[in-house]
ZANU-211117 format. One record per residue (C-alpha): residue number from 0; x, y, z; chain; residue in one letter. Coordinates in pm, 1 decimal. Last residue first. Layout:
N
<NUM <X Y Z> "A" "A">
...
This chain:
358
<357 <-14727.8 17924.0 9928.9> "A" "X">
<356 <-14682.8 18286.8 9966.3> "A" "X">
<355 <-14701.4 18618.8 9803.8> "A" "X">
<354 <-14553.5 18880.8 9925.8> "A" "X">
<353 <-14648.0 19262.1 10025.6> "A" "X">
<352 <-14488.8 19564.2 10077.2> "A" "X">
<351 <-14701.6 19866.9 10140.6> "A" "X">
<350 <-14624.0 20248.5 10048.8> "A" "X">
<349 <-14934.3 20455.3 10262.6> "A" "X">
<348 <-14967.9 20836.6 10149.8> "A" "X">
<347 <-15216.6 20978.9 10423.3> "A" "X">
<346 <-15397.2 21302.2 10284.6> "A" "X">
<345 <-15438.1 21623.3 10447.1> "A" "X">
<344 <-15105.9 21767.1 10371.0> "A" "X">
<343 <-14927.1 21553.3 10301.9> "A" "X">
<342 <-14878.5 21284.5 10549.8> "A" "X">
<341 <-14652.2 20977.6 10570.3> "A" "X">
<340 <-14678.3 20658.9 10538.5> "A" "X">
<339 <-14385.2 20338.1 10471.5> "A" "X">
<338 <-14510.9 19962.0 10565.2> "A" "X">
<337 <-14318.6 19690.2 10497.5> "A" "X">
<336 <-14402.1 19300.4 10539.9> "A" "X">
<335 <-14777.0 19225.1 10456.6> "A" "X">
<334 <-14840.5 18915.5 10338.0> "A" "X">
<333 <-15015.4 18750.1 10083.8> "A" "X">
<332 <-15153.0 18359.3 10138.3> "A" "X">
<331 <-15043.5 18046.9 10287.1> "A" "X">
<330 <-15026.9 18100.4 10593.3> "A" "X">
<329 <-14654.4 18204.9 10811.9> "A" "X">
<328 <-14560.2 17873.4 11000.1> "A" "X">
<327 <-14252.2 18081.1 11113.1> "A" "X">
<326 <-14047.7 17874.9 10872.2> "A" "X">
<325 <-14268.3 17685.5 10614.1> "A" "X">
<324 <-14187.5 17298.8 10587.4> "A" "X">
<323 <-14237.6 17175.6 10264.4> "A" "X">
<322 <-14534.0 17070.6 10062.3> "A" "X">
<321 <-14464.6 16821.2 9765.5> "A" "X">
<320 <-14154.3 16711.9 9930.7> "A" "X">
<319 <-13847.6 16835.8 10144.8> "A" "X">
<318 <-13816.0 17092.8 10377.4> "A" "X">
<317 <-13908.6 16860.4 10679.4> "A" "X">
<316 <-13723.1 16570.2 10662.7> "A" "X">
<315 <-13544.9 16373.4 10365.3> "A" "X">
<314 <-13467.4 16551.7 10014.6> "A" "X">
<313 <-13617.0 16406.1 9728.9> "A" "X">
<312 <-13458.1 16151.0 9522.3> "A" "X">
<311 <-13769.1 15907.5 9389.0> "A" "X">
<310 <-13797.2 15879.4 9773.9> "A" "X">
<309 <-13608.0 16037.7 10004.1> "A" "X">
<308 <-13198.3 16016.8 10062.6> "A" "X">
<307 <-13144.0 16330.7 9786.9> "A" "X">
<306 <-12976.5 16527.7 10081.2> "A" "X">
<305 <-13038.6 16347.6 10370.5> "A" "X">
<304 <-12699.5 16203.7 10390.3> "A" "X">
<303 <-12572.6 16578.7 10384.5> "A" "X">
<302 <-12274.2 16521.3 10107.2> "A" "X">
<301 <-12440.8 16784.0 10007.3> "A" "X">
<300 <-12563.6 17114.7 10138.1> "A" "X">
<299 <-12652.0 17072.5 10557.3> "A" "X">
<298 <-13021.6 17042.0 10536.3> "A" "X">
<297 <-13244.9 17321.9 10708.1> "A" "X">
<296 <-13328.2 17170.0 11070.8> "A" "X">
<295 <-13170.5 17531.2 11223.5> "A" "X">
<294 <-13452.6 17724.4 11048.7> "A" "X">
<293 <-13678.4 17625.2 11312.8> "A" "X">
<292 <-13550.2 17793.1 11595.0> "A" "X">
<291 <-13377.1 18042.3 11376.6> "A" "X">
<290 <-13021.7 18088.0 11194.9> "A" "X">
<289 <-12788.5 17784.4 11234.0> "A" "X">
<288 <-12792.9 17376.9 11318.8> "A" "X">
<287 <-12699.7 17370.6 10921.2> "A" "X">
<286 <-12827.9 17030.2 10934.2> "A" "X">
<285 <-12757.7 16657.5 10852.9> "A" "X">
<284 <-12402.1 16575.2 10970.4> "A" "X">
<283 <-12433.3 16734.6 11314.2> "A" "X">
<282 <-12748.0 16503.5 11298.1> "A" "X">
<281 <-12542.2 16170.9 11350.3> "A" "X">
<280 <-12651.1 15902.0 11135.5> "A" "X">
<279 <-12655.9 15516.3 11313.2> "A" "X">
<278 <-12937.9 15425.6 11054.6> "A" "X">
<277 <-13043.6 15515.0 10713.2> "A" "X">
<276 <-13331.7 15346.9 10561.7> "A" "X">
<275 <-13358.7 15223.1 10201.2> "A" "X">
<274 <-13601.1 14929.2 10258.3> "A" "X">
<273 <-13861.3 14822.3 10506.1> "A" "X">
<272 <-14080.2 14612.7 10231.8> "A" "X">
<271 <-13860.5 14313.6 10190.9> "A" "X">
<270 <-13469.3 14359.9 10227.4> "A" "X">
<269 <-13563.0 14418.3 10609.4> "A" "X">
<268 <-13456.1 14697.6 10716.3> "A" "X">
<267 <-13586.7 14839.3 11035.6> "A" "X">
<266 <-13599.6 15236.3 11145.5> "A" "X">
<265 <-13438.2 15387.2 11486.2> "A" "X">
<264 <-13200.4 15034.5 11510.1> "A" "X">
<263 <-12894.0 15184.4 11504.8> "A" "X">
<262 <-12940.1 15486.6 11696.9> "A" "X">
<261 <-12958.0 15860.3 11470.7> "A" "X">
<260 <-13198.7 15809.3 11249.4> "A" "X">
<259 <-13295.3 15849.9 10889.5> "A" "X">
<258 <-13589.3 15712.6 10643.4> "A" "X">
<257 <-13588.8 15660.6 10309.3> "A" "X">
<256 <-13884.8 15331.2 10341.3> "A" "X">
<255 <-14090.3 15221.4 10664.6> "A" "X">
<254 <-14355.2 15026.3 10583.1> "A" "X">
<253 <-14637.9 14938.4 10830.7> "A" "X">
<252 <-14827.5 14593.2 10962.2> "A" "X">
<251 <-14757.8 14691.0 11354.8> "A" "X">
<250 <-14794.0 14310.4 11398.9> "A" "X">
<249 <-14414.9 14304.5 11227.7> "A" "X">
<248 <-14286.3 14480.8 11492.2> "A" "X">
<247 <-14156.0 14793.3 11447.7> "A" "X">
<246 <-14173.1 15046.4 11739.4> "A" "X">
<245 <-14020.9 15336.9 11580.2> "A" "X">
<244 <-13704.0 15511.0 11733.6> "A" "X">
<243 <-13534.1 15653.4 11964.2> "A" "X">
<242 <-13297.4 15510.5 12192.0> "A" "X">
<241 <-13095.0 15658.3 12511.6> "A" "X">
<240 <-13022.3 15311.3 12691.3> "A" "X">
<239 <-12956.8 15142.7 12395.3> "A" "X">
<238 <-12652.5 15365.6 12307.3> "A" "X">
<237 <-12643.4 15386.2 11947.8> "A" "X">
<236 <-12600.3 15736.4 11972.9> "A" "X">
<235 <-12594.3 15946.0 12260.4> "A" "X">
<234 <-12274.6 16123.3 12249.8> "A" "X">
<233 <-12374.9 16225.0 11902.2> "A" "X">
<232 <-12584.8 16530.0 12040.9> "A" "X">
<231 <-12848.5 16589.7 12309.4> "A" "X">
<230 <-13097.1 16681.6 12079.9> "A" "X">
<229 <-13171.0 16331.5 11969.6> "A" "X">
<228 <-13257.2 16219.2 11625.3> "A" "X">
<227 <-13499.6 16092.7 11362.2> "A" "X">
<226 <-13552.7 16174.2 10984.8> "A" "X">
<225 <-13835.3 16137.8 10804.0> "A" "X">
<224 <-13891.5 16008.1 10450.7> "A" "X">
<223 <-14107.3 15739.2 10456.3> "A" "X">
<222 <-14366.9 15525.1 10781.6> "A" "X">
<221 <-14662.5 15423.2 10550.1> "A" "X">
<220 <-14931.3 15323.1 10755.2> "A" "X">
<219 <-15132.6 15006.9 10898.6> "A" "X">
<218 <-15002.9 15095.1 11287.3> "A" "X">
<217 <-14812.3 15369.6 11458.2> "A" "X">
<216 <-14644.7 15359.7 11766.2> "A" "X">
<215 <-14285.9 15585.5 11866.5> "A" "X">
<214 <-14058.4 15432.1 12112.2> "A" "X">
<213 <-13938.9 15647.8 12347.9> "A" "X">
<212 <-13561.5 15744.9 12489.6> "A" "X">
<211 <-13455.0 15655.1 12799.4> "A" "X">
<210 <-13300.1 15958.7 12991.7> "A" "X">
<209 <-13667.3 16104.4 12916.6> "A" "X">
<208 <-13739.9 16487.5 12874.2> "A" "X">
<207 <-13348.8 16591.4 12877.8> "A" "X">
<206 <-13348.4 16315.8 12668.8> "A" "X">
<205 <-13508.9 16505.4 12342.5> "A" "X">
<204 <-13722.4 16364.1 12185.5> "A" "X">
<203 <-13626.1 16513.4 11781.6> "A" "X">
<202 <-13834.1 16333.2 11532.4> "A" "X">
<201 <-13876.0 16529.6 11224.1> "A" "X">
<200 <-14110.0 16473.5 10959.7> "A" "X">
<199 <-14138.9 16430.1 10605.6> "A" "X">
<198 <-14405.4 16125.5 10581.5> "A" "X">
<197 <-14627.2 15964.6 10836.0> "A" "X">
<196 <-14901.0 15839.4 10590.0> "A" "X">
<195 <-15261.7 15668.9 10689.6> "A" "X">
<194 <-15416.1 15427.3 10978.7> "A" "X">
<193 <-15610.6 15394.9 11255.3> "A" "X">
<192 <-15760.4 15124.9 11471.1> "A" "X">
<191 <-15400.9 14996.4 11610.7> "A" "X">
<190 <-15371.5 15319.6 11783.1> "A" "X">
<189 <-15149.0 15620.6 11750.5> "A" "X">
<188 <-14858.5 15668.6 12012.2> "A" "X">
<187 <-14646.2 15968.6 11886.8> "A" "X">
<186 <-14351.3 16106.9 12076.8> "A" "X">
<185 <-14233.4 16386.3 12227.3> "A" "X">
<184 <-14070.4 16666.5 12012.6> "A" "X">
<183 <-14238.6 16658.5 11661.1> "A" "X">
<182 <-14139.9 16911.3 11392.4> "A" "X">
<181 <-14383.7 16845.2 11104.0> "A" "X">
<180 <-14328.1 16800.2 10749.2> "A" "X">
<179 <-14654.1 16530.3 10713.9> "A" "X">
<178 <-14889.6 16332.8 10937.0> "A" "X">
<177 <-15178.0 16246.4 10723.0> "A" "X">
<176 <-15456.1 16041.2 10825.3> "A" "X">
<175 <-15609.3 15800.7 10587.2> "A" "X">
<174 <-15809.3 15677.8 10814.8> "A" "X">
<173 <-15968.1 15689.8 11185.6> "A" "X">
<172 <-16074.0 15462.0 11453.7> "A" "X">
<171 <-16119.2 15521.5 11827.1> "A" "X">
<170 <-15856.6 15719.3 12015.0> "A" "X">
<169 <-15561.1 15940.2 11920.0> "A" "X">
<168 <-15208.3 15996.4 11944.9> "A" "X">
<167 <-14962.4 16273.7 11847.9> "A" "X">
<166 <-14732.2 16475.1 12095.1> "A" "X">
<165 <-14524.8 16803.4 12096.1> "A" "X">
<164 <-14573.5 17053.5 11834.3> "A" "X">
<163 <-14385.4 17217.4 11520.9> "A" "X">
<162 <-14674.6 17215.3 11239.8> "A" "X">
<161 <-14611.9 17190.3 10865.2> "A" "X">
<160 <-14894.0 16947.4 10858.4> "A" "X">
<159 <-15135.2 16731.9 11032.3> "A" "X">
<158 <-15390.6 16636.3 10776.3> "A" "X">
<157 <-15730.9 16424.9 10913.3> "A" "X">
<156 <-15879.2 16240.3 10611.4> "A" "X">
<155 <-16085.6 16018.3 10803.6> "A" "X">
<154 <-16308.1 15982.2 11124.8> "A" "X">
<153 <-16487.6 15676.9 11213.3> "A" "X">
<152 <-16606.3 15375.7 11057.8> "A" "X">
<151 <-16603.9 15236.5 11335.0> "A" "X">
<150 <-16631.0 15395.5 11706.9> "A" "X">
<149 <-16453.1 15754.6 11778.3> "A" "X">
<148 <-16182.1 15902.4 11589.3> "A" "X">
<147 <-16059.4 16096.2 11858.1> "A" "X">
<146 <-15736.3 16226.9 11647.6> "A" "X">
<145 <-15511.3 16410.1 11925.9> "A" "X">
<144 <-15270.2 16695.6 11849.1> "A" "X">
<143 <-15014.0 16745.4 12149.8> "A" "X">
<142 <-14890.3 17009.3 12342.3> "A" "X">
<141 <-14510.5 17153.3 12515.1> "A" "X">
<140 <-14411.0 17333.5 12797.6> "A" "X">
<139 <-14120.7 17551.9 12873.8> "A" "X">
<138 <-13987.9 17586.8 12525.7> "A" "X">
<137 <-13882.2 17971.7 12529.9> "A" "X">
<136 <-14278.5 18052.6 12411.4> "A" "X">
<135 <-14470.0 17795.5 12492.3> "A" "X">
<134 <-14515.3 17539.3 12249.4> "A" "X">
<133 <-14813.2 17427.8 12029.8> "A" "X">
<132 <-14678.5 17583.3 11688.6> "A" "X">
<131 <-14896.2 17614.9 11348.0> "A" "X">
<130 <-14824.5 17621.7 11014.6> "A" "X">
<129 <-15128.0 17339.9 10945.7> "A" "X">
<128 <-15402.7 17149.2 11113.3> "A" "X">
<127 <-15657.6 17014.7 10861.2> "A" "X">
<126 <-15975.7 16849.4 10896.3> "A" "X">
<125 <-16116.8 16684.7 10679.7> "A" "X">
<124 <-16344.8 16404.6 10948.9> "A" "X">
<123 <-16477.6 16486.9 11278.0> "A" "X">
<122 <-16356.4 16519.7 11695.8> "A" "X">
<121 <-16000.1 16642.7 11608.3> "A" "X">
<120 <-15856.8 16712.7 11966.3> "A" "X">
<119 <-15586.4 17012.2 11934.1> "A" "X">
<118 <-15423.2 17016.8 12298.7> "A" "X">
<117 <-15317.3 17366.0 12451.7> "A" "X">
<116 <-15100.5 17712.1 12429.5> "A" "X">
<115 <-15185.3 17738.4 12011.0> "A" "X">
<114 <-14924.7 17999.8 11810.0> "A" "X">
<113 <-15090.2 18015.1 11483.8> "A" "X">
<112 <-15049.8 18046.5 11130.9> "A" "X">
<111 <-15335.9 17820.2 11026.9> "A" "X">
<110 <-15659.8 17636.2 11130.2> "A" "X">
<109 <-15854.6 17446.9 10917.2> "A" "X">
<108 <-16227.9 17356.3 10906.8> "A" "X">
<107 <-16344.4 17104.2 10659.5> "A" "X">
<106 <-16555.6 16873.2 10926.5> "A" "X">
<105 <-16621.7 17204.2 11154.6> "A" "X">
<104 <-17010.1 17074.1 11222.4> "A" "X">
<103 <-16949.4 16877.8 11504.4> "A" "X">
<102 <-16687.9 16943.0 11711.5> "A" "X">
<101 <-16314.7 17059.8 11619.9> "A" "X">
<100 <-16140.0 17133.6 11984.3> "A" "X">
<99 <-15871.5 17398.7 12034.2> "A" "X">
<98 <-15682.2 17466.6 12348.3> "A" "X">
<97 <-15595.0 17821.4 12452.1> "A" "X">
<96 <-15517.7 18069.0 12186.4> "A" "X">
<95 <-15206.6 18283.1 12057.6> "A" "X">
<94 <-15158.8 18528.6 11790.4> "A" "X">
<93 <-14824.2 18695.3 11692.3> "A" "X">
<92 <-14637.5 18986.5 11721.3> "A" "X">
<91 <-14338.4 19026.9 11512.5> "A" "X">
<90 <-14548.0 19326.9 11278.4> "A" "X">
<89 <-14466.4 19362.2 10920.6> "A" "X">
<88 <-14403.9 19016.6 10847.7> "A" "X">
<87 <-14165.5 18778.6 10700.6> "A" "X">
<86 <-13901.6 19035.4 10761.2> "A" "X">
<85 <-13764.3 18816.5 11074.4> "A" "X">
<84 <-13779.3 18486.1 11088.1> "A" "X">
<83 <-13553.3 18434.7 11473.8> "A" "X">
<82 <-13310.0 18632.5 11638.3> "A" "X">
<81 <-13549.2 18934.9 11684.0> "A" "X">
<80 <-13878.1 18814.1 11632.0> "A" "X">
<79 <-14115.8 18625.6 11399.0> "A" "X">
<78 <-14109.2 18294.2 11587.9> "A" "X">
<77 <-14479.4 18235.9 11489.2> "A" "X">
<76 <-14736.2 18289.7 11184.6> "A" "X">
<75 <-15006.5 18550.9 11123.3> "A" "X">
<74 <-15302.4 18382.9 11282.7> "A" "X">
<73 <-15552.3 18210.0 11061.7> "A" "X">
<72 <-15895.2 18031.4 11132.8> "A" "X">
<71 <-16041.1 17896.3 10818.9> "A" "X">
<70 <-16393.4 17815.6 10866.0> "A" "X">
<69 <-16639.8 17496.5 10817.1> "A" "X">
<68 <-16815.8 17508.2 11134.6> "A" "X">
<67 <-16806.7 17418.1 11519.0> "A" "X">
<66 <-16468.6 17513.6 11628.4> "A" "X">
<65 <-16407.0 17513.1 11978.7> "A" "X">
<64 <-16180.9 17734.9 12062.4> "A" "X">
<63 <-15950.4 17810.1 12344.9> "A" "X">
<62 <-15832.5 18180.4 12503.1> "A" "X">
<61 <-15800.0 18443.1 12209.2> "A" "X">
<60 <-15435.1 18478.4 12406.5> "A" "X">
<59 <-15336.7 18893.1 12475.7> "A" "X">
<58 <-15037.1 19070.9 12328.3> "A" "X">
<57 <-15186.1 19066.7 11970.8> "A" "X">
<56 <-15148.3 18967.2 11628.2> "A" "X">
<55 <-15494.2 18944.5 11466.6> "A" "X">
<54 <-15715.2 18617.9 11472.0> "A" "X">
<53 <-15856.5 18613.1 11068.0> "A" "X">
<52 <-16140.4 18384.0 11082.5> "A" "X">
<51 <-16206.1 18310.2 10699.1> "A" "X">
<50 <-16524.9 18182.0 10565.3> "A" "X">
<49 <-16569.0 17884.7 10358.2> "A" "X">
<48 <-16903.2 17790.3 10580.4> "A" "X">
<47 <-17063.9 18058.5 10714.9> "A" "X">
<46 <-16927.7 18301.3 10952.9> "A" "X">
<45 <-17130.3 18541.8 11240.3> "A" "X">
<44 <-17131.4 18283.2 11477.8> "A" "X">
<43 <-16798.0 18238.5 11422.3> "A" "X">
<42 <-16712.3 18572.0 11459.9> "A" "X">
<41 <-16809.0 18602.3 11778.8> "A" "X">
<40 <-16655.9 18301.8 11929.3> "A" "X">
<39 <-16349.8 18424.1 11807.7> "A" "X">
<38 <-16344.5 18675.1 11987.8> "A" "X">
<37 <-16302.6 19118.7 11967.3> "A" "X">
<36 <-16485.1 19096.5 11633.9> "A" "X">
<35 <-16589.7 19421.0 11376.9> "A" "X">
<34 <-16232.6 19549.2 11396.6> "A" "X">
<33 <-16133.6 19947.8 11536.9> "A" "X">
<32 <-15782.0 19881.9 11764.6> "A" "X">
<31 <-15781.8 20093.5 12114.4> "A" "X">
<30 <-15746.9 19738.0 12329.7> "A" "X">
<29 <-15635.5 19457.2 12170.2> "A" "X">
<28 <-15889.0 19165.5 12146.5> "A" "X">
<27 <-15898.7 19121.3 11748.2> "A" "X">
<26 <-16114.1 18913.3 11509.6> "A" "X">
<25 <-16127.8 19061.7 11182.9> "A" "X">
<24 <-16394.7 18815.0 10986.0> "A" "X">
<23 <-16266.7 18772.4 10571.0> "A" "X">
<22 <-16549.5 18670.4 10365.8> "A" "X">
<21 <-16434.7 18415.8 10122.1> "A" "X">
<20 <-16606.2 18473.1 9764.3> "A" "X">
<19 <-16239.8 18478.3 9615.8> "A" "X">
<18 <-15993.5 18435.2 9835.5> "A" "X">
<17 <-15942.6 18692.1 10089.5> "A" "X">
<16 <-15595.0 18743.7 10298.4> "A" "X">
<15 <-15480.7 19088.3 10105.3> "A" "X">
<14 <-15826.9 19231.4 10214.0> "A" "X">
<13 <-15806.1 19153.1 10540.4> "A" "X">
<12 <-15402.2 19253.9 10593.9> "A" "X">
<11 <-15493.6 19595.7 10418.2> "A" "X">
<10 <-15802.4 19665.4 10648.4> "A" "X">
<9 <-15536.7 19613.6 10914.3> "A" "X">
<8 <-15247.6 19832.6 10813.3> "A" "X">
<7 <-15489.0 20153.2 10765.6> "A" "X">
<6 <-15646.7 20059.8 11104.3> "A" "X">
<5 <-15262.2 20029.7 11220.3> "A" "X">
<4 <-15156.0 20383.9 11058.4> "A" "X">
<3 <-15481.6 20552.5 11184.8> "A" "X">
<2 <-15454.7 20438.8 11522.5> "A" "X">
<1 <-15035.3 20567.4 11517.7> "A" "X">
<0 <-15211.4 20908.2 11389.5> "A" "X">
């Protein structure tokens, strides 16, 4: 009966995940449970372009990908458990792979809802990366997202969103990139030969990593509405020997607007283009520093100086703008969060919850 329950569950989850003219492909490795794919690799070969790649909670990693078409590969979100987002869905488990690589062929591809143990290169143009989290579980080991843009004119229209990872940097040259309402733990370092928007994100290095601090590269882009900070606390701040901040020389050619950090000189201004940036702010005034591991960077209610401190009045950091920051990186379609059955006679009575999301 428990087989029927979850098969009953599944078909549900597939159906309530399918846009229109989107095949859904059940990939899942568990042991016992009836879906058409036990890998991805499988069900890529068997997807065409527009086709979603639905990777199934389970106890056991898909292993790494290499993505060589046009798919949507979703996973059902991350830090769903007890003490963390829970209700969001039915099950806590979530999906995990190795390292992920789009090659040729996956320009369009995105990948969603996941828990990813490795580096995400970007090999090809539109491409997006989104709700996803590239940490161990209990924060033992961190990854980065790499943009390999390769010799000129490149790669373009990469989008980085929403995601809670380690590292950015990339190779070769690449435009109109956009880094947006991420959680980023250690560092960025993008080349000279790219360029785009690094907008809604949080910088929290933390100096247990590095006693020093890090500098954070980025050339030709707009540099607006983030906020900055060490997890060590307001002990640190405005100590040069524990800095973070963005490298700004005026060679870099960005502007930095509405940003916030926490050492004095995290984010220039200049009267000129680097304007409206908040410096020497210590996080304990920012956020709630409560509920989940992610939920902890909401913003304190006002006074919070990031309340309002964004552009044309939006909110600074990760919750704020045209597409916030969604805890547990759950996708952006329905969910499944309550399931009731029971049997009468010979017929299973199923009562499902579902939700819609953004």
């Amino acid at each position: 009966m428990k087989k029927l329950f979850t098969s009953a569950l599944l078909i549900l989850a597939a159906l309530a995940v399918s846009p229109a003219f989107a095949a859904v492909l059940r990939v899942n490795n568990t042991p016992g449970v009836n879906a058409p794919y036990t890998s991805f690799a499988a069900a890529q070969t068997a997807a065409v372009a527009g086709d979603i790649i639905q990777l199934e909670p389970s106890n056991t990693s898909y292993g790494a990908l290499t993505v060589n078409k046009a798919v949507t590969i979703m996973g059902a979100g991350y830090l769903l458990g007890t003490g963390q987002n829970t209700g969001l869905q039915y099950t806590a488990l979530e999906a995990s792979t190795g390292a992920v690589t789009f090659s040729a062929g996956s320009a369009g591809a995105r990948i969603t809802g996941l828990r990813i143990l490795g580096d995400v290169n970007i090999n090809v143009s539109s491409v997006t990366v989104e709700r996803n989290i590239l940490w161990t579980v209990g924060y033992g080991a961190n990854y980065s997202i790499i943009i390999n843009g390769g010799t000129a004119p490149g790669t373009s229209d990469v989008f980085v969103r929403g995601n809670w990872f380690g590292g950015m940097s990339g190779t070769g040259t690449s435009t109109n990139f956009n880094i947006a309402n991420n959680i980023i733990s250690a560092g960025m370092n993008m080349p000279a030969t790219m360029s785009g928007m690094v907008t809604h994100n949080l910088f929290n290095y933390d100096a247990g990593y590095n006693s020093f601090g890090t500098n954070y590269f980025v050339y030709n882009s707009l540099v607006t509405n983030n906020i900055m900070f060490k997890p060590s606390g307001t002990s640190v701040t405005n100590n040069s020997n524990y800095y973070n901040r963005f490298a700004t020389a005026l060679s870099y050619n960005n502007t930095y607007t509405n940003n916030i950090g926490d050492w004095s000189a995290a984010f220039p201004n200049d009267g000129v283009a680097n304007i409206n940036n908040l410096n020497s702010v210590g996080y304990a005034s920012i956020f709630t520093y409560t509920g989940s591991d992610d939920a902890r960077y909401t913003l304190r209610p006002a006074p919070s100086p990031a309340r309002g401190a964004g552009t044309s009045g939006v909110d600074c950091g990760i919750f704020g703008g045209v597409q916030p920051y969604v805890l547990g990186g759950i996708p952006n379609s329905p969910t499944i969060y309550q399931l009731n059955s029971n049997v009468s006679g010979t017929n299973l009575n199923v009562t499902v919850g579902t939700k819609s999301n953004n």
